[in-house]
N, C-alpha and C positions, 0 to 999 in steps of 0.2 A: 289509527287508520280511518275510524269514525269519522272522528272531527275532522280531518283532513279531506275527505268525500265528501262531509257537508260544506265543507270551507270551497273547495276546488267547483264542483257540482259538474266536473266535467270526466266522461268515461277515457276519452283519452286521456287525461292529467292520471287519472285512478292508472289506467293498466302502463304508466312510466314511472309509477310513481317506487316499484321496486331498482327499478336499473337511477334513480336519481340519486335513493340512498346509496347505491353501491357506488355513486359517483362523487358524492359529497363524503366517504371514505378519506380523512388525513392520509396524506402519504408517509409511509415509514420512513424513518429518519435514519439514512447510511449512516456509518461507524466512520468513526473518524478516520484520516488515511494512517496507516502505521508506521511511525518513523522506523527509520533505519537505525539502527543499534549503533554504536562506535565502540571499535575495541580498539586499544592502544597497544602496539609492541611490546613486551618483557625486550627486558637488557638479554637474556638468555635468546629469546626473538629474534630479536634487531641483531646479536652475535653470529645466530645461526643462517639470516641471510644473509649478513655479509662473506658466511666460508661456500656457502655454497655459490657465490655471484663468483669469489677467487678461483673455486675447482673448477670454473670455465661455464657456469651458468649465462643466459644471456637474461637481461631486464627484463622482456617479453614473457619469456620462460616463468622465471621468476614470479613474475605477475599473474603466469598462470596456476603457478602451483601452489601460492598463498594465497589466492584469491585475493589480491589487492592492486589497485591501480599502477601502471607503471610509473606516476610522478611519484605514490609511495612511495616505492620500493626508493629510486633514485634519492629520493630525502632521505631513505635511512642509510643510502651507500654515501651521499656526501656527509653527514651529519652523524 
């Protein structure tokens, strides 16, 4: 801070000269965004929403109680 006072020689520069460090502070660096996981159907899976769409389930339904998109589900009722 010395040499900085001799160097600056000015009282305003001296009394910014805490809030300049806090400003010359690196910004932390965010965490990368988190991908989404993928899980794929078991055969046991993919069997078990297909009996539940036959006992009169609807796709929507379906989509909501597997937690998966309705074109999923549809790909595993045609496929």
């Amino acid at each position: 801070m010395e040499l900085l006072r001799l160097y600056l020689n000015s009282h305003f520069a001296l009394s910014r000269t805490p809030q300049l460090l806090v400003e010359a502070r690196p910004h932390r660096r965010r965490s990368p965004p988190q991908r989404q996981l993928q899980h794929r159907l078991t055969k046991t899976e993919r069997d078990q929403l297909r009996a539940d769409y036959a006992a009169g389930g609807t796709i929507r339904g379906l989509a909501r109680t597997w937690h998966l998109h309705r074109e999923t589900i549809r790909r595993v009722l045609r496929g």
